[in-house]
Backbone as JSON Lines, residues from 0, in Angstrom:
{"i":0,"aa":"X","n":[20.13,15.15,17.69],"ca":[19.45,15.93,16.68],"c":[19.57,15.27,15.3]}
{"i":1,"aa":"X","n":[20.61,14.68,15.22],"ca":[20.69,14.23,13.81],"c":[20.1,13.02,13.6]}
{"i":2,"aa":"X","n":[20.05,12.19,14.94],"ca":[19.26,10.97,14.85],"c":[17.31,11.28,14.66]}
{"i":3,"aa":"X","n":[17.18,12.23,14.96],"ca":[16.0,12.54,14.86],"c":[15.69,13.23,13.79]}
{"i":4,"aa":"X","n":[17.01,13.49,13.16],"ca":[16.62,13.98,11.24],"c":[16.76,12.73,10.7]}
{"i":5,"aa":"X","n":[17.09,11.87,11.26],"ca":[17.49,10.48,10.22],"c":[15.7,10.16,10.44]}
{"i":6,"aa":"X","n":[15.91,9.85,11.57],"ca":[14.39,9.03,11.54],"c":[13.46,9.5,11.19]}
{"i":7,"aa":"X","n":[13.34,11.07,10.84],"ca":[11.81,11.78,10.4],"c":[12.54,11.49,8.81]}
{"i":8,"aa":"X","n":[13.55,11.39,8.29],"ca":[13.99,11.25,6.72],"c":[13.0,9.85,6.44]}
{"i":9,"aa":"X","n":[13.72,8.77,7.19],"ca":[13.41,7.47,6.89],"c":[12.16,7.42,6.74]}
{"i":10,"aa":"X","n":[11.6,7.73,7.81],"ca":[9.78,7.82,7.9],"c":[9.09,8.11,6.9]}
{"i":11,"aa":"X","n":[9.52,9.61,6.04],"ca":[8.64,10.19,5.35],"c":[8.76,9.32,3.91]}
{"i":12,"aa":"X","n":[10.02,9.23,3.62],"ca":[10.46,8.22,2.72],"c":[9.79,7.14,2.87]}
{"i":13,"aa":"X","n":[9.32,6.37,3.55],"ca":[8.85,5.19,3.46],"c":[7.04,5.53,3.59]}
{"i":14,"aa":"X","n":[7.12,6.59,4.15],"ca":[5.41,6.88,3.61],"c":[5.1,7.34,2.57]}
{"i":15,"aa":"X","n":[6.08,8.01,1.79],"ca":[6.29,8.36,0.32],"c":[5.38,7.45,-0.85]}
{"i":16,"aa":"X","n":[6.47,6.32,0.05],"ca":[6.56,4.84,-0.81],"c":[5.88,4.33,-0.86]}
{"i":17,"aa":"X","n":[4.96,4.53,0.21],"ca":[3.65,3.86,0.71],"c":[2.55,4.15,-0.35]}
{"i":18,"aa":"X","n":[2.76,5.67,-0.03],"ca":[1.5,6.65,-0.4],"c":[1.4,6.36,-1.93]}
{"i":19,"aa":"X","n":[2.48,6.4,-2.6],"ca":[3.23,6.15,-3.95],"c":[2.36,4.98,-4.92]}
{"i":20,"aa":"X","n":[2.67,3.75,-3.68],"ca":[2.18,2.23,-4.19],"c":[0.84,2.43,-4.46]}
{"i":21,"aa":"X","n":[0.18,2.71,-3.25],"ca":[-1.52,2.48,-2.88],"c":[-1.81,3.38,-3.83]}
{"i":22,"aa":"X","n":[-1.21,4.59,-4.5],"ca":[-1.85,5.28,-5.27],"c":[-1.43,5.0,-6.72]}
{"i":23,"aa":"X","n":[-0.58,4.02,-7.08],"ca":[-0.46,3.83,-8.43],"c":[-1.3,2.26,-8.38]}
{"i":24,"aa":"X","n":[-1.37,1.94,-7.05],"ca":[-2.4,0.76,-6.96],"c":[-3.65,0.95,-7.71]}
{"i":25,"aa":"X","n":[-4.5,2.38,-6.83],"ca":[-5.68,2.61,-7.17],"c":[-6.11,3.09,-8.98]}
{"i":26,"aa":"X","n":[-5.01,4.11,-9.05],"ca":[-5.07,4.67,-10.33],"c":[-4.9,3.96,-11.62]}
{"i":27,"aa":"X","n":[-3.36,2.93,-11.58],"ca":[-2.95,2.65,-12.55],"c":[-3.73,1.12,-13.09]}
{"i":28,"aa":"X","n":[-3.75,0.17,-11.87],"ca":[-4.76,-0.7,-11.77],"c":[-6.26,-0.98,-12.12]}
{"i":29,"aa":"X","n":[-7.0,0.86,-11.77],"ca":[-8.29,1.07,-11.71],"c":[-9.25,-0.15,-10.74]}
{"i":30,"aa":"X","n":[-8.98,-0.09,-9.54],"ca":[-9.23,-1.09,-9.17],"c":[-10.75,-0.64,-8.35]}
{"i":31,"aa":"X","n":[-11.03,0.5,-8.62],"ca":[-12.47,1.01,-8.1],"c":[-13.75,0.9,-9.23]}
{"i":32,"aa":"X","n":[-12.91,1.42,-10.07],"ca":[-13.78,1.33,-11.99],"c":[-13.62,-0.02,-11.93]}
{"i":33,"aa":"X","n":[-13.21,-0.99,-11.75],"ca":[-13.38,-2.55,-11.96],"c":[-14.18,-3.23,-10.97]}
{"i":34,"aa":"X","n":[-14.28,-2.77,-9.85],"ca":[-15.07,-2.83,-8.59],"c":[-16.08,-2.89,-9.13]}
{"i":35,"aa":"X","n":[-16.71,-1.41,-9.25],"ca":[-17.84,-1.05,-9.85],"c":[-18.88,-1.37,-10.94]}
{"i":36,"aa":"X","n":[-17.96,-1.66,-11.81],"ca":[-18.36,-2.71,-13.03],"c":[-18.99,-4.14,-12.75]}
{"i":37,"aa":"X","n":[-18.15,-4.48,-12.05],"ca":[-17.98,-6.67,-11.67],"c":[-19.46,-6.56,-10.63]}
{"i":38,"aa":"X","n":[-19.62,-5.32,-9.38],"ca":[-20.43,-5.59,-8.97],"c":[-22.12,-4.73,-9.11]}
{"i":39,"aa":"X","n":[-21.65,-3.74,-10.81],"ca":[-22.66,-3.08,-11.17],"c":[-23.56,-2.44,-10.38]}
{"i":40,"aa":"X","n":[-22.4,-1.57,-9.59],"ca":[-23.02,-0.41,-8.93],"c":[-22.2,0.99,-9.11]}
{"i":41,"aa":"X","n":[-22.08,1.26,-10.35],"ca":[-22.08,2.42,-10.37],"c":[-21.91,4.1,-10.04]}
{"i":42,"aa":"X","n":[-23.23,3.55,-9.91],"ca":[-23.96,4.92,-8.73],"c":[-23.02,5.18,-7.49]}
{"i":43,"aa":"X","n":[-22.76,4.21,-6.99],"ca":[-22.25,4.08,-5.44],"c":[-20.49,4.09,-5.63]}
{"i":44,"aa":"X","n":[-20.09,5.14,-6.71],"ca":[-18.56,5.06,-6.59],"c":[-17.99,5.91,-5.67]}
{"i":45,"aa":"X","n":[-18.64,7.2,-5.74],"ca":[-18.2,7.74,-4.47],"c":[-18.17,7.28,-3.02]}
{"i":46,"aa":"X","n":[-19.04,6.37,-2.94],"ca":[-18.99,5.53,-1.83],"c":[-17.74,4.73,-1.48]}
{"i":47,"aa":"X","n":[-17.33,3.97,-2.38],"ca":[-16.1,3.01,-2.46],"c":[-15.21,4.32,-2.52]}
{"i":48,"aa":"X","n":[-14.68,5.35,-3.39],"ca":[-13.68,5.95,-3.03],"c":[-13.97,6.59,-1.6]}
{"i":49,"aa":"X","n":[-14.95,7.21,-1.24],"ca":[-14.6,7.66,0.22],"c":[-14.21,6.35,1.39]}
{"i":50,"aa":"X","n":[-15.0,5.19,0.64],"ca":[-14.67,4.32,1.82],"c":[-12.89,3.95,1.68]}
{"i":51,"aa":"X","n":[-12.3,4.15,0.78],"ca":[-10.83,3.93,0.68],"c":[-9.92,4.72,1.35]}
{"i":52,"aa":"X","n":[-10.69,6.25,0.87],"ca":[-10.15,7.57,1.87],"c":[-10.19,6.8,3.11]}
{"i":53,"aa":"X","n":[-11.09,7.04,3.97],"ca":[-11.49,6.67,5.62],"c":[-10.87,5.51,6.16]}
{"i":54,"aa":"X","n":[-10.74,4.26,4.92],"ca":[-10.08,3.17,5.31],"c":[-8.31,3.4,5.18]}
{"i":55,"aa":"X","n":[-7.89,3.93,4.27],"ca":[-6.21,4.67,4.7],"c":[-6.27,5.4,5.85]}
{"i":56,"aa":"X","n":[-7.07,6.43,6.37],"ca":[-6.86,7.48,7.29],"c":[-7.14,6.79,8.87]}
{"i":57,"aa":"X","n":[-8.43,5.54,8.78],"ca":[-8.09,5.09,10.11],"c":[-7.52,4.07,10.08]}
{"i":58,"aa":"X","n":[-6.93,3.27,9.57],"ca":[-6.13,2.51,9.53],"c":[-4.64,3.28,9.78]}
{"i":59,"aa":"X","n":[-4.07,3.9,9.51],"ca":[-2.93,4.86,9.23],"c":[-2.92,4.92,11.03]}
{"i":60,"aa":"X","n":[-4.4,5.68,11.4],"ca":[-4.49,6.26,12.51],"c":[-4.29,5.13,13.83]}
{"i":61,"aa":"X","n":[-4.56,3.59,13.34],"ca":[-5.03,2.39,14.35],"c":[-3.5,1.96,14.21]}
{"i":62,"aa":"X","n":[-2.76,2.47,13.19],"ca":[-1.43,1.73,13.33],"c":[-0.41,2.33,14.13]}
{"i":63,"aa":"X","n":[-0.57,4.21,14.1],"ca":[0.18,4.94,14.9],"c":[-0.21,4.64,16.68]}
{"i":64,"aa":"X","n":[-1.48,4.62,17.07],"ca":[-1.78,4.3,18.23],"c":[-1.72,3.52,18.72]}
{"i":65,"aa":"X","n":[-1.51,1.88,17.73],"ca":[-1.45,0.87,18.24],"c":[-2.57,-0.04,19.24]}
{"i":66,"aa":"X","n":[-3.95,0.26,19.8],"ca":[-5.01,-0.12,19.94],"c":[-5.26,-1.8,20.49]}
{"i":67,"aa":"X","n":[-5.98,-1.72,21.47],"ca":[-6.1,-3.41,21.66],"c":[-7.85,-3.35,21.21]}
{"i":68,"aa":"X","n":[-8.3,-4.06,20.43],"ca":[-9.25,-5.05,20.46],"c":[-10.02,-5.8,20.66]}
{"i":69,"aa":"X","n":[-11.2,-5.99,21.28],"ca":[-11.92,-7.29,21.94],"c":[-13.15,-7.5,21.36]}
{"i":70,"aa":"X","n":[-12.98,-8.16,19.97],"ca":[-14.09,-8.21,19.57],"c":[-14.93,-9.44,19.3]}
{"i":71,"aa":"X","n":[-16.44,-9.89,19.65],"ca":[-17.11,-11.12,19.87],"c":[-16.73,-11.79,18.62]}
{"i":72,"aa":"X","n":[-16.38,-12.97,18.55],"ca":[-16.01,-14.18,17.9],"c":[-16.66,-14.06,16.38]}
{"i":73,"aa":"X","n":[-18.78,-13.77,16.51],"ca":[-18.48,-13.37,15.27],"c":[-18.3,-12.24,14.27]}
{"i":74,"aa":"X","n":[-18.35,-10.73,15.44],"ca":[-17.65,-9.92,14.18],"c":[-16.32,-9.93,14.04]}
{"i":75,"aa":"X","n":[-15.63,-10.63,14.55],"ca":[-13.8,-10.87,14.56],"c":[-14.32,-11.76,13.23]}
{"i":76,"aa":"X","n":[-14.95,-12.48,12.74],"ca":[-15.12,-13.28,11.93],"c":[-15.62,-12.75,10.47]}
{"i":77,"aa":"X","n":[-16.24,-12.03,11.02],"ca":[-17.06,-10.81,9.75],"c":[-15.43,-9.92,9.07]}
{"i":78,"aa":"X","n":[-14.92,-9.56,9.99],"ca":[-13.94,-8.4,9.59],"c":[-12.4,-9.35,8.98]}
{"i":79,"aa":"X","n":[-12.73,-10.47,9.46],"ca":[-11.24,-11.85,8.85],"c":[-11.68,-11.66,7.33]}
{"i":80,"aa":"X","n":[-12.89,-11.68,7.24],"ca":[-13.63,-12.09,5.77],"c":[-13.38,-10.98,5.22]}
{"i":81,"aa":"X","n":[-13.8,-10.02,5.36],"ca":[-13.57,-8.75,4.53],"c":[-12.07,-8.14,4.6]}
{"i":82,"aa":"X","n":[-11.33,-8.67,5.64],"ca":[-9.82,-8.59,5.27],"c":[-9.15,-9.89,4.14]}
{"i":83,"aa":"X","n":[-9.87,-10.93,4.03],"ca":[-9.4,-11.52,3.21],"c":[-9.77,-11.35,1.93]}
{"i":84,"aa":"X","n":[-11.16,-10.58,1.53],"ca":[-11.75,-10.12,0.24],"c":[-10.73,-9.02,-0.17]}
{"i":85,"aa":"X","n":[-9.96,-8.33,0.76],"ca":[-9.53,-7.45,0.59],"c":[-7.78,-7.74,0.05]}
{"i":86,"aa":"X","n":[-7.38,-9.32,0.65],"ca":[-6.22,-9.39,0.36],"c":[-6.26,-10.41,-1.03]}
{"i":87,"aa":"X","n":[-7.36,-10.7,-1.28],"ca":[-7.85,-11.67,-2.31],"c":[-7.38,-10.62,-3.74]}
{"i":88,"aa":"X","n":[-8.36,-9.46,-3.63],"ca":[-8.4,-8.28,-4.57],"c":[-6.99,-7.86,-4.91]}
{"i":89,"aa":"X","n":[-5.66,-7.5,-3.67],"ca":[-5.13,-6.9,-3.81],"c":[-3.8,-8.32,-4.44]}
{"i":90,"aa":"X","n":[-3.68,-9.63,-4.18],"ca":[-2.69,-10.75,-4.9],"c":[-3.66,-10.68,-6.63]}
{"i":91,"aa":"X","n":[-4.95,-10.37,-6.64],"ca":[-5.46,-10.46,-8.15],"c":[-4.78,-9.31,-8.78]}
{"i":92,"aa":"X","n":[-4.81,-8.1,-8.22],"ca":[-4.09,-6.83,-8.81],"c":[-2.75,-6.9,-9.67]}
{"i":93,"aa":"X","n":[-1.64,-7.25,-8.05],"ca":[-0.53,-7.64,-8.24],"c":[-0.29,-8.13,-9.56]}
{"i":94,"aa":"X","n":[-0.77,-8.77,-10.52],"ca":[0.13,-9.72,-11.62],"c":[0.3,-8.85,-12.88]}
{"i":95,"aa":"X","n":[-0.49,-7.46,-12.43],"ca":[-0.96,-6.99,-13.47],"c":[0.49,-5.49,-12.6]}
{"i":96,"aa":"X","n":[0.87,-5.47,-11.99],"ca":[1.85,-4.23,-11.04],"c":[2.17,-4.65,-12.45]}
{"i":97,"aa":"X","n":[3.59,-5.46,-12.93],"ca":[4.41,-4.72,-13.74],"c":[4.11,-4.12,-14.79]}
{"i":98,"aa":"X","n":[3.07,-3.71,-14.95],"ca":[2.88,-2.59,-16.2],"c":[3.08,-1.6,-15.66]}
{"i":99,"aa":"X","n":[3.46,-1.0,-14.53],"ca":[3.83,-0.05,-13.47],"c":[5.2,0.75,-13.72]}
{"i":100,"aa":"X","n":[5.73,-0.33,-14.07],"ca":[7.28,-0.25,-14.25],"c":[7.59,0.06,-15.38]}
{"i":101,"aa":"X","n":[7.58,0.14,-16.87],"ca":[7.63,0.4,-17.46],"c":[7.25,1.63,-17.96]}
{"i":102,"aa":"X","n":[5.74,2.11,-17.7],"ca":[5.22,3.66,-17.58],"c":[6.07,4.43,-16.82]}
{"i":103,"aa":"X","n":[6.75,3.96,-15.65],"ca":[7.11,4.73,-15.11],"c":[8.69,5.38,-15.32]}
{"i":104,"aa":"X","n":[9.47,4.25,-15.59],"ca":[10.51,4.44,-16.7],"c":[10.46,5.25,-17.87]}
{"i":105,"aa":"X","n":[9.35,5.28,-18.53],"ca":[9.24,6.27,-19.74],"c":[9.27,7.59,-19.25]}
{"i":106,"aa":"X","n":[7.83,7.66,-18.15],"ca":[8.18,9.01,-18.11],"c":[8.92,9.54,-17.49]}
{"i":107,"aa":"X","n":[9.67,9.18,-16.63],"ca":[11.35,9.3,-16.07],"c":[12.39,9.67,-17.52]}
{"i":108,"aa":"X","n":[12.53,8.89,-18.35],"ca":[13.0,8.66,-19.38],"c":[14.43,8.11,-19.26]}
{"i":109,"aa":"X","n":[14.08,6.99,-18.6],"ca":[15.15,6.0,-18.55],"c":[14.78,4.73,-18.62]}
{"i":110,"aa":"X","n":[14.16,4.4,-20.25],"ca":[13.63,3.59,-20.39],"c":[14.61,2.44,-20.63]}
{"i":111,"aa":"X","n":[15.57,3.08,-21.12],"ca":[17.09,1.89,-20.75],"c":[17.74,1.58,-20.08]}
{"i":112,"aa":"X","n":[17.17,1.72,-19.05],"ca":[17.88,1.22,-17.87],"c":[16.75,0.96,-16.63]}
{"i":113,"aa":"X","n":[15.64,0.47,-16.96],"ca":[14.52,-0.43,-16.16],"c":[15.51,-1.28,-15.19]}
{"i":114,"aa":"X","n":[16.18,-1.96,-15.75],"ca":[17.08,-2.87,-14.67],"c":[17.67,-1.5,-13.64]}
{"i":115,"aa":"X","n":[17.94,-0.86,-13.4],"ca":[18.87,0.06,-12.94],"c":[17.57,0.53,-11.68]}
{"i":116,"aa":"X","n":[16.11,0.78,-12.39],"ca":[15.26,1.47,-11.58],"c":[14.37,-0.33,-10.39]}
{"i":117,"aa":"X","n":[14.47,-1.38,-11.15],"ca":[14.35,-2.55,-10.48],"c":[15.34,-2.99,-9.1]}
{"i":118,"aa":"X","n":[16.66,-2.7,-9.96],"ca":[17.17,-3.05,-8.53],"c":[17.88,-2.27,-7.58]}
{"i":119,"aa":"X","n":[17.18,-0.77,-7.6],"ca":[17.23,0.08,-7.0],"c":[15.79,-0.15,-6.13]}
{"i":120,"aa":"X","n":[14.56,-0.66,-6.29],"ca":[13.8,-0.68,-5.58],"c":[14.04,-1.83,-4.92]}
{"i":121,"aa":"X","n":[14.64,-2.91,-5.11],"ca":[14.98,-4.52,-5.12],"c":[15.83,-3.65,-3.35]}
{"i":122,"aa":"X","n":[16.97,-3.02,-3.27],"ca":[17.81,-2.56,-2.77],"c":[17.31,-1.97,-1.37]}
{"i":123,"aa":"X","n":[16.22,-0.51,-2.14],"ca":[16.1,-0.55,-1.23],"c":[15.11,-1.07,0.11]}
{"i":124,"aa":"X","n":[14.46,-2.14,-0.4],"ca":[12.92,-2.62,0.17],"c":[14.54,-3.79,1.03]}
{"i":125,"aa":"X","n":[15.25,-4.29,0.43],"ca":[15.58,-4.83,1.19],"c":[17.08,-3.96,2.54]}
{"i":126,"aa":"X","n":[17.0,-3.06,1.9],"ca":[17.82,-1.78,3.34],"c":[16.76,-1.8,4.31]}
{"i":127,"aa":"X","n":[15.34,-1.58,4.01],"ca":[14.38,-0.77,4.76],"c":[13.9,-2.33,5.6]}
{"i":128,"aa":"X","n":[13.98,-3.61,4.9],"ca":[13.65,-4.41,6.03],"c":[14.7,-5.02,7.1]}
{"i":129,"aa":"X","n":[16.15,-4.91,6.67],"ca":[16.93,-4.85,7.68],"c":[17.39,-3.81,8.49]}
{"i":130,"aa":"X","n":[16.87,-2.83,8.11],"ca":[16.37,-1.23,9.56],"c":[15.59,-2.02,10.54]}
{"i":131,"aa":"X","n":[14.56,-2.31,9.85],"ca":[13.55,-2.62,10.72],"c":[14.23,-3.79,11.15]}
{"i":132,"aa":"X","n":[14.3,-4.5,10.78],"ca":[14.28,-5.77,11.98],"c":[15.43,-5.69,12.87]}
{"i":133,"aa":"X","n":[16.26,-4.8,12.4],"ca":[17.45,-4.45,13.31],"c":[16.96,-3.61,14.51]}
{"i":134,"aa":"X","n":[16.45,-2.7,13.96],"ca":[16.4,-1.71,15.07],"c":[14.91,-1.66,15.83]}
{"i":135,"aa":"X","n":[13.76,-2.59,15.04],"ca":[12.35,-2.28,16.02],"c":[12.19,-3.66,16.38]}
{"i":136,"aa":"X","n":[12.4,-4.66,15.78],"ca":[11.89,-6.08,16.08],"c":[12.71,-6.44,17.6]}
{"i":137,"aa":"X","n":[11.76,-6.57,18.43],"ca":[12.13,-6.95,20.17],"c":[12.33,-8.6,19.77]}
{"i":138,"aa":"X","n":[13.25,-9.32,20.53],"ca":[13.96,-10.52,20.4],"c":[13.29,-10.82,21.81]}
């Protein structure tokens, strides 16, 4: 019983974290309003945010089920591309995260001690990848 409170703890916590990132991704970044702009469409924002909704929810959903795949050479090729537009977007974002850290310190109000809230995340990203590789990674 208690192992099964640990692991629904760990879980939610790390979807927390998840949910946390992707959404100070979207918000703090504005990475839909910049979308929209660069490719001057506007009109079609609700489009891109629902397509973000649907793309967390089945993705979320393709990762819990785990799913095999068989797809012809060139839409496996179509979907490489738009996963790499997608990881292209998200290393351009990144340089701009640490303004993240600092807002977020203020309104915490422990703006003196940023180091304290750094390597507390430093800590625990690296607890949460030796869980994992301890306990799910098959050898």
């Amino acid at each position: 019983m208690i192992r099964e409170l640990i692991v629904a703890f760990v879980g939610l916590a790390g979807g927390l974290a998840v949910g946390s990132g992707f959404v100070a991704f979207l918000t703090v970044l504005g990475v839909i309003p910049r979308l929209t702009q660069l490719t001057k469409t506007m009109k079609w924002i609700a489009t891109y945010e629902w397509g973000v909704v649907l793309g967390a929810v089945v993705s979320s959903w393709v990762s819990l089920r785990d799913p095999l795949f068989s797809f012809p050479p060139i839409l496996a090729s179509v979907i490489g591309l738009l996963s790499g537009v997608f990881v292209g977007m998200l290393a351009a974002a990144l340089t701009e995260v640490l303004n993240v850290f600092p807002i977020l310190a203020k309104r915490l109000g422990i703006d003196e001690q940023i180091v304290v809230l750094l390597m507390a995340m430093v800590f625990g990203k690296v607890a949460g990848s030796l869980f994992h590789w301890i306990y799910f990674v098959d050898r």
